[in-house]
Backbone bond lengths (Angstrom), bond angles and torsions (degrees), N, CA, C in turn:
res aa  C-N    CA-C-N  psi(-1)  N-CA   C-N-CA  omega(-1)  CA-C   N-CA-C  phi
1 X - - - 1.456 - - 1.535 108.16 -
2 X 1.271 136.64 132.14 1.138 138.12 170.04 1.078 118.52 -116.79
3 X 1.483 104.44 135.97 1.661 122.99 -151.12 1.668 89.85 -100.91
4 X 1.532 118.84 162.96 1.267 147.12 150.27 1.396 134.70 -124.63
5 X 1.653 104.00 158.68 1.352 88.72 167.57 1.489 109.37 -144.75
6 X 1.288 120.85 161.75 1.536 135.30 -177.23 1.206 97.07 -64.94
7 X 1.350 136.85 119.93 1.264 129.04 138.13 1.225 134.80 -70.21
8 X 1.373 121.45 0.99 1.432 139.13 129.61 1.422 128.08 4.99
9 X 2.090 83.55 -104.02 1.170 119.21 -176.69 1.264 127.60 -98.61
10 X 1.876 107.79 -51.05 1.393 135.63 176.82 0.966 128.35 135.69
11 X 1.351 89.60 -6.39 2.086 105.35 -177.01 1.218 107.27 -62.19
12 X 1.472 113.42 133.33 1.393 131.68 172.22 0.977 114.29 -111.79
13 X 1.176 118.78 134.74 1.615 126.94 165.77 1.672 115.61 -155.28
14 X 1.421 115.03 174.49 1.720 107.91 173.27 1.458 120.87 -76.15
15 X 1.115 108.58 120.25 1.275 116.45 -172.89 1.697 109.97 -47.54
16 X 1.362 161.38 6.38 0.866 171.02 159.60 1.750 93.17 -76.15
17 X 1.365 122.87 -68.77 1.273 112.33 178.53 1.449 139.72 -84.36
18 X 1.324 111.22 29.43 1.619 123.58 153.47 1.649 105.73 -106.27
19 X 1.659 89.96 146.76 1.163 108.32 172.81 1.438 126.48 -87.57
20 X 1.401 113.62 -137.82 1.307 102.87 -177.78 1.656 115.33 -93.67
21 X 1.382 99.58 23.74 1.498 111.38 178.73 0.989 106.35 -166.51
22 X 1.712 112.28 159.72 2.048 105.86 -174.84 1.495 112.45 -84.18
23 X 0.942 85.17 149.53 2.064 98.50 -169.38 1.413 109.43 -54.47
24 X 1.335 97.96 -29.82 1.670 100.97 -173.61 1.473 118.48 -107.04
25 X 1.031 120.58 -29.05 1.808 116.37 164.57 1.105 119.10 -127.19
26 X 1.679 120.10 22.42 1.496 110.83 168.32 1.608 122.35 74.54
27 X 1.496 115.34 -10.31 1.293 103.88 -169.32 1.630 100.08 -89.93
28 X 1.740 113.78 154.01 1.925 129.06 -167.60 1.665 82.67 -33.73
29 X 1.272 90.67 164.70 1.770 111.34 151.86 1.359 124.36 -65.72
30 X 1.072 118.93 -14.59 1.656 124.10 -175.78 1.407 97.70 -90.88
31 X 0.873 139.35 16.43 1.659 155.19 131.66 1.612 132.34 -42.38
32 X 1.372 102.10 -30.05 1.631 138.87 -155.84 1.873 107.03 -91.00
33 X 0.963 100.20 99.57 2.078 81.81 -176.85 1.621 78.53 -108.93
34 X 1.748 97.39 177.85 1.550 124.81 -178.73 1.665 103.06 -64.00
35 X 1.008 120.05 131.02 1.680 124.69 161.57 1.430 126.07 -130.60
36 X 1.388 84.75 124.82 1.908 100.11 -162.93 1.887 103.05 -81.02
37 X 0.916 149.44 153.53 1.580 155.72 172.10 1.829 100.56 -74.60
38 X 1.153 137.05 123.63 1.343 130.68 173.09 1.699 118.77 -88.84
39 X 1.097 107.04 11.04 1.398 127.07 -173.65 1.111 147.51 -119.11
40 X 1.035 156.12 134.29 1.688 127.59 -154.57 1.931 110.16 -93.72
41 X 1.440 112.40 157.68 1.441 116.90 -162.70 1.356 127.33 -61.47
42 X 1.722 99.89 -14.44 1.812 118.51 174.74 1.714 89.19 -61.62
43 X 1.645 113.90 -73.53 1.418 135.32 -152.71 1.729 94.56 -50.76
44 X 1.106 113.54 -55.08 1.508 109.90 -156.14 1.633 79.40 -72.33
45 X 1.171 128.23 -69.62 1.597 114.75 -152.28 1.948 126.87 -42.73
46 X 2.033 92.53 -32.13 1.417 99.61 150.06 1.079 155.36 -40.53
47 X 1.881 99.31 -41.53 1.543 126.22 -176.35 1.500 107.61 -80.16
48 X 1.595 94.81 -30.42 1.954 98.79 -175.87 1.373 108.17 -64.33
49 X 1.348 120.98 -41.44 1.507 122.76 -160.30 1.500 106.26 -64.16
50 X 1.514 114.98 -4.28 1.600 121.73 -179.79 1.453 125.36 38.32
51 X 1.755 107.16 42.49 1.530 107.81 -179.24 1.438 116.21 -67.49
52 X 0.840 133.06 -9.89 1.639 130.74 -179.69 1.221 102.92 -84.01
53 X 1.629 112.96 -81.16 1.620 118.14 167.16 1.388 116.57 -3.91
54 X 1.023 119.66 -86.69 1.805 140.87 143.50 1.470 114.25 24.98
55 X 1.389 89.16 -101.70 1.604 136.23 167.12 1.850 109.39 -25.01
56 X 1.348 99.95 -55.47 1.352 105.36 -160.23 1.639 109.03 -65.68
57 X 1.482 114.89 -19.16 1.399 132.07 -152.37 1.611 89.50 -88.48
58 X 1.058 133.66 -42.08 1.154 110.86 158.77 1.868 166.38 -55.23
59 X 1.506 80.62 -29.79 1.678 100.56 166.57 1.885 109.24 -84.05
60 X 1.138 101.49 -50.70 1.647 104.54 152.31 1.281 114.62 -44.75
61 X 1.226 153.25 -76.37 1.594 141.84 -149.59 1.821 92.18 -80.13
62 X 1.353 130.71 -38.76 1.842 114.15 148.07 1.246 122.65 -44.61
63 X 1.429 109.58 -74.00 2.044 86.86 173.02 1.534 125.99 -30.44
64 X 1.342 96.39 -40.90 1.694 92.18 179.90 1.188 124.36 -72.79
65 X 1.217 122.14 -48.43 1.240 119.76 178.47 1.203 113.75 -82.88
66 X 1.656 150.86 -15.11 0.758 120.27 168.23 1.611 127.37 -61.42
67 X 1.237 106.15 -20.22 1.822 100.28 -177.03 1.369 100.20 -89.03
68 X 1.549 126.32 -12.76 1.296 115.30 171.60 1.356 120.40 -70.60
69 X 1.626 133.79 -36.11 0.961 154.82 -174.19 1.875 99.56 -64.40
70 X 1.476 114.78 -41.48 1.231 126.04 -169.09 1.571 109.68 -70.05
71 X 1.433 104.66 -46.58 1.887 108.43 -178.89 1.619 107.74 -96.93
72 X 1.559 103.13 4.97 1.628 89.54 162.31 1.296 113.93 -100.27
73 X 1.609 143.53 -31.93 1.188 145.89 125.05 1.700 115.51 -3.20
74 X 1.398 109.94 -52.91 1.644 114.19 -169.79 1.606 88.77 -75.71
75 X 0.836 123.81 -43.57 1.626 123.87 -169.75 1.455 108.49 -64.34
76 X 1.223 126.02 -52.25 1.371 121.14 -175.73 1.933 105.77 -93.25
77 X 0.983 135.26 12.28 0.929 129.33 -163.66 1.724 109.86 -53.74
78 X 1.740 116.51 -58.56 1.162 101.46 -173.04 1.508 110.34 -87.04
79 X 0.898 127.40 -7.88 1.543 135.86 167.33 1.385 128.25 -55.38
80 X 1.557 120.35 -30.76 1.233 137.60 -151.28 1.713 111.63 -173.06
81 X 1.563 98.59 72.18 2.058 90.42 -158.72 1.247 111.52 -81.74
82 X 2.047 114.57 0.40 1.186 110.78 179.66 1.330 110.64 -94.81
83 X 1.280 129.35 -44.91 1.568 121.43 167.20 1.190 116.07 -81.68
84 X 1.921 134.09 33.44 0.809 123.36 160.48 1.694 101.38 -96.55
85 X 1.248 100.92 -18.26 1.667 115.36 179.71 1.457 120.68 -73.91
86 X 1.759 95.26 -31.75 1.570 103.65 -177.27 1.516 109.75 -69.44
87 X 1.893 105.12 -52.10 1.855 96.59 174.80 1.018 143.85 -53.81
88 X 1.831 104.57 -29.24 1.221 115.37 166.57 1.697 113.58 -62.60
89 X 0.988 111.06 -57.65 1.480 114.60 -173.77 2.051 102.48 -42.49
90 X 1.031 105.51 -42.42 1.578 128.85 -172.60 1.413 105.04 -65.69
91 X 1.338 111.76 -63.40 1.607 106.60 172.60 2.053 112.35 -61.17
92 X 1.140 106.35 -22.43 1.599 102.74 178.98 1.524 111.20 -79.98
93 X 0.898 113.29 -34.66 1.802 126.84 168.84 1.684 90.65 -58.12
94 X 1.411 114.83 -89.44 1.318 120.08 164.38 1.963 116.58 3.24
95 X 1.284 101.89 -82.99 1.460 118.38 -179.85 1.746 98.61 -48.93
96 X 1.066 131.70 -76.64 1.347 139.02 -179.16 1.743 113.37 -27.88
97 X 1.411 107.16 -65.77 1.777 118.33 165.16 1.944 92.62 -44.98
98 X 0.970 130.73 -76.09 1.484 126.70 -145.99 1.544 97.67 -27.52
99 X 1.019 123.58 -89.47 1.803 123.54 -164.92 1.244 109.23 -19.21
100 X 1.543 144.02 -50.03 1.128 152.60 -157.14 1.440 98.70 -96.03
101 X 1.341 140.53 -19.07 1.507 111.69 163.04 1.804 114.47 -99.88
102 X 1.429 92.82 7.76 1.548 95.94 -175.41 1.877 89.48 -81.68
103 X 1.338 116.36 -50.27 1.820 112.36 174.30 1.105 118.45 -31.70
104 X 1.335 127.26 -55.30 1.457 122.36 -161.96 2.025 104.24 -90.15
105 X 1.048 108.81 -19.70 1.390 108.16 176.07 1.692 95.75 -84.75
106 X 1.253 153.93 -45.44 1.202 133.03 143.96 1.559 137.32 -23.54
107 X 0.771 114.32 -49.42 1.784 139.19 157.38 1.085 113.96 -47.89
108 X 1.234 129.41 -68.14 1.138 139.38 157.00 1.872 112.43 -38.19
109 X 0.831 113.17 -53.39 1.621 124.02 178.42 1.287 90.38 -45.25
110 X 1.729 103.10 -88.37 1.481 88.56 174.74 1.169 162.98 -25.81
111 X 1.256 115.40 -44.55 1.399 128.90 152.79 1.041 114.24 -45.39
112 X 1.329 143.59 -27.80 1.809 143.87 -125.68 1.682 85.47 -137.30
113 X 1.062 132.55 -34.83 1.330 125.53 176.45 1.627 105.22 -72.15
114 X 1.759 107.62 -70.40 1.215 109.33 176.00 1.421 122.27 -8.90
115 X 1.689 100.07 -65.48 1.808 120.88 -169.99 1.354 101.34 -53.77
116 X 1.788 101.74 -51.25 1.585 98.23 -167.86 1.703 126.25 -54.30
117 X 1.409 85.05 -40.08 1.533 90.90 -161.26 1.910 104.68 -132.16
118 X 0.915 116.78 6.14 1.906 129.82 156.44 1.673 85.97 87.28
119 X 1.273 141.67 -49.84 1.335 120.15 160.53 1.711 125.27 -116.44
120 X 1.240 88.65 -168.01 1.470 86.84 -167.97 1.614 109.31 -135.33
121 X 1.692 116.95 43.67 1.294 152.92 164.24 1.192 92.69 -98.20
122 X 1.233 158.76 4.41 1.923 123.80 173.05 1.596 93.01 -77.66
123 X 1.831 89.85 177.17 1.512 82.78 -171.97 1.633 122.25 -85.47
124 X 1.133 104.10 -12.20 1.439 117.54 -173.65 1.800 100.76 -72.01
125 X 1.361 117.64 -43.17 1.450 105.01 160.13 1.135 138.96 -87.99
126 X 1.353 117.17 9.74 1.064 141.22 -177.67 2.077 87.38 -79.45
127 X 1.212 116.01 -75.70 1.467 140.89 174.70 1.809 96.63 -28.95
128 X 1.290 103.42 -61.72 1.724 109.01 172.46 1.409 101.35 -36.25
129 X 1.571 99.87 -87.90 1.346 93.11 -150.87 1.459 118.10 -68.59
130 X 1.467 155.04 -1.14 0.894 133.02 93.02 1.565 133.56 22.30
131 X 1.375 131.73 -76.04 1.166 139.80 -137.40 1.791 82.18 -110.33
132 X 1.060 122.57 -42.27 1.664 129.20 161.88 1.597 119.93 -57.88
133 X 1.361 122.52 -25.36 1.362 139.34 178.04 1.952 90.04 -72.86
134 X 1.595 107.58 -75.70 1.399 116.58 174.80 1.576 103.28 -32.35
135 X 1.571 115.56 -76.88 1.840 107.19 -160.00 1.792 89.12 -47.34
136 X 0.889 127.35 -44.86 2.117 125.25 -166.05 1.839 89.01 -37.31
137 X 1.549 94.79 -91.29 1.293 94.92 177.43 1.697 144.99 -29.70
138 X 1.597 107.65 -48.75 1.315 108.71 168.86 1.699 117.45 -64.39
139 X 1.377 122.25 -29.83 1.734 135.60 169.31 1.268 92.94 -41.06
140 X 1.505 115.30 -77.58 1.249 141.45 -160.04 1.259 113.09 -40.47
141 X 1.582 105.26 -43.99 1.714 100.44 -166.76 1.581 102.75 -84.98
142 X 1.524 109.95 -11.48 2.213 118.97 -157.79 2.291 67.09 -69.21
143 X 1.750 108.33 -52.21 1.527 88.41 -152.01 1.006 106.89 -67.00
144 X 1.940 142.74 -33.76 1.130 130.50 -175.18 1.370 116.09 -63.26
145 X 1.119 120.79 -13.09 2.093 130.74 165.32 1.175 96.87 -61.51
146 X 1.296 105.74 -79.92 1.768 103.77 178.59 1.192 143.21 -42.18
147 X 1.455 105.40 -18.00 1.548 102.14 169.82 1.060 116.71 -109.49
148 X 1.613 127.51 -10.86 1.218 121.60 170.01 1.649 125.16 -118.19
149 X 1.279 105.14 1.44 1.885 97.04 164.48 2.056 106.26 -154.82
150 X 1.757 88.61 51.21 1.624 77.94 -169.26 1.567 103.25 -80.71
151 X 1.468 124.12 4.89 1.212 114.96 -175.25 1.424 114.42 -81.79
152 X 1.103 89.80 -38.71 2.202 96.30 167.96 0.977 109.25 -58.53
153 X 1.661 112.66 139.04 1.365 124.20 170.23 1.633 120.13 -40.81
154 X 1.257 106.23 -62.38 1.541 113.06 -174.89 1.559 119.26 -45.03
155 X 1.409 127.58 -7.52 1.167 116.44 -134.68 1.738 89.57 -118.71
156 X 1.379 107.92 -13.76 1.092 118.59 169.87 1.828 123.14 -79.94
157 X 1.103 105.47 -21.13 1.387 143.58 156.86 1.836 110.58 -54.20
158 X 1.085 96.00 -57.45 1.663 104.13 -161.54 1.634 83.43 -85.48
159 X 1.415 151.73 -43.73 1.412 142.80 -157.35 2.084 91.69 -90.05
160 X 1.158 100.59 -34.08 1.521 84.14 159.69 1.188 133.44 -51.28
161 X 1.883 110.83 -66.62 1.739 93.32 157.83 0.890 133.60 -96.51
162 X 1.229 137.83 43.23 1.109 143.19 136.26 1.507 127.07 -61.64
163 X 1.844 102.43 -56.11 1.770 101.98 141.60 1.593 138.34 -2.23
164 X 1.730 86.58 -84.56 0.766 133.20 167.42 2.047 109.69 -19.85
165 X 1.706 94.04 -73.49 1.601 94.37 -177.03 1.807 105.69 -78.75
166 X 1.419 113.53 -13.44 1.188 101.34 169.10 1.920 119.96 -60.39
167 X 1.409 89.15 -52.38 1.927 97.29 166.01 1.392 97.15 -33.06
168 X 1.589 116.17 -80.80 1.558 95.18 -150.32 1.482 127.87 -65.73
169 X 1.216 110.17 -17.13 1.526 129.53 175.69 1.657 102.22 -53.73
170 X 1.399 121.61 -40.65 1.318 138.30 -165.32 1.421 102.48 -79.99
171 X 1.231 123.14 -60.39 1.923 135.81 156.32 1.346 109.96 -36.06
172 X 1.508 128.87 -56.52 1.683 114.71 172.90 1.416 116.55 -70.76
173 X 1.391 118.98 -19.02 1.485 113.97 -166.63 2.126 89.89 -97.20
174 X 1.170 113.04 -24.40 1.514 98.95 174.48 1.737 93.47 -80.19
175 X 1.409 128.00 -51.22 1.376 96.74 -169.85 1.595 129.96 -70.88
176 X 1.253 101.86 11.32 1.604 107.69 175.68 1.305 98.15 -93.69
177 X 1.285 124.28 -44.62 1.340 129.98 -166.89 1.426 113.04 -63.99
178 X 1.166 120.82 -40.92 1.344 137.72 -176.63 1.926 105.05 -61.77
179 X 1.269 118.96 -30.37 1.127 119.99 174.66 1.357 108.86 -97.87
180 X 1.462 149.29 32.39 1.263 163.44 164.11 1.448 106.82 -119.71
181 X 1.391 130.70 -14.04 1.454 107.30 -169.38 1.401 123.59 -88.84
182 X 1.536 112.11 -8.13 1.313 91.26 163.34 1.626 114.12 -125.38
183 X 1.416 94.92 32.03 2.058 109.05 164.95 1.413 107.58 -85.21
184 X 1.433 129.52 151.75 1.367 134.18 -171.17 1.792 98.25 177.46
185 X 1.360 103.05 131.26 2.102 93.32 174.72 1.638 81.94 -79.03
186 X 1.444 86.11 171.61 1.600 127.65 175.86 1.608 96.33 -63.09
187 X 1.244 109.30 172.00 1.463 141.40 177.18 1.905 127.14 49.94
């Protein structure tokens, strides 16, 4: 199968499956030169399976919703006292799960650096894991709120921002990440 790439953009794919233009910026096919893989077929087949990518989408779509679940509850509260009870209950379940999908999307990181780049000392993952150590901890503490004083008012308060710094922790570690995905050494 012989692969290409846009000299465009960068998009690669098998030349059998582009058309008469690149999938991704539209420019003719005569755009397209030969592109060799710099990597060996273990490494790349790792990188394809996109476990990090993946992975990460989960502790992210919890950060989010849990504080959404929290000010939509506050919103309907006297309006609706049974599904104001249900979201809450939902975002505390919610809060509790977070720590445990933040692990395996770490893991995954790991792995995905390793492959990329044989360790996981550069500084840019160095900065990751770091900022992945932080989301661990901030998860951790939204579930220890939740399981031990979610009935008090305040406490719903404190797993808000706590959220809250989980989001941004999630925003620096995607915008670092986002500039690693298509870096990898040779061989």
């Amino acid at each position: 199968m012989e692969i290409v790439r846009c000299k465009a953009c960068g998009y690669i794919s098998a030349k059998n499956k582009i058309g008469d233009v690149c999938p991704a910026c539209g420019v003719p096919k005569t755009a397209f030169e030969p592109y060799t893989e710099n990597i060996s077929a273990k490494r790349k087949m790792i990188l394809d399976l996109n476990l990090h990518p993946i992975a990460v989408h989960f502790p992210q779509a919890l950060a989010v919703l849990i504080p959404f679940l929290i000010i939509m509850s506050t919103a309907i509260d006297i309006k609706l006292p049974e599904l104001h009870h249900e979201l809450l209950t939902t975002a505390r379940i919610l809060s509790i799960i977070l720590p445990f999908t933040v692990i395996p999307a770490a893991v995954c990181g790991i792995i995905d650096g390793k492959t990329r780049f044989k360790k996981i000392t550069t500084p840019i993952l160095i900065k990751k894991i770091i900022a992945g150590s932080l989301l661990f901890l901030l998860s951790t503490l939204a579930a220890l709120v939740s399981l031990t004083m979610w009935m008090e008012y305040p406490a719903r308060i404190y797993v808000l921002a706590i959220c809250t710094g989980c989001i941004l922790c999630e925003i620096f570690l995607g915008e670092m990440g986002k500039t690693l995905m298509n870096a990898r050494l040779p061989g």
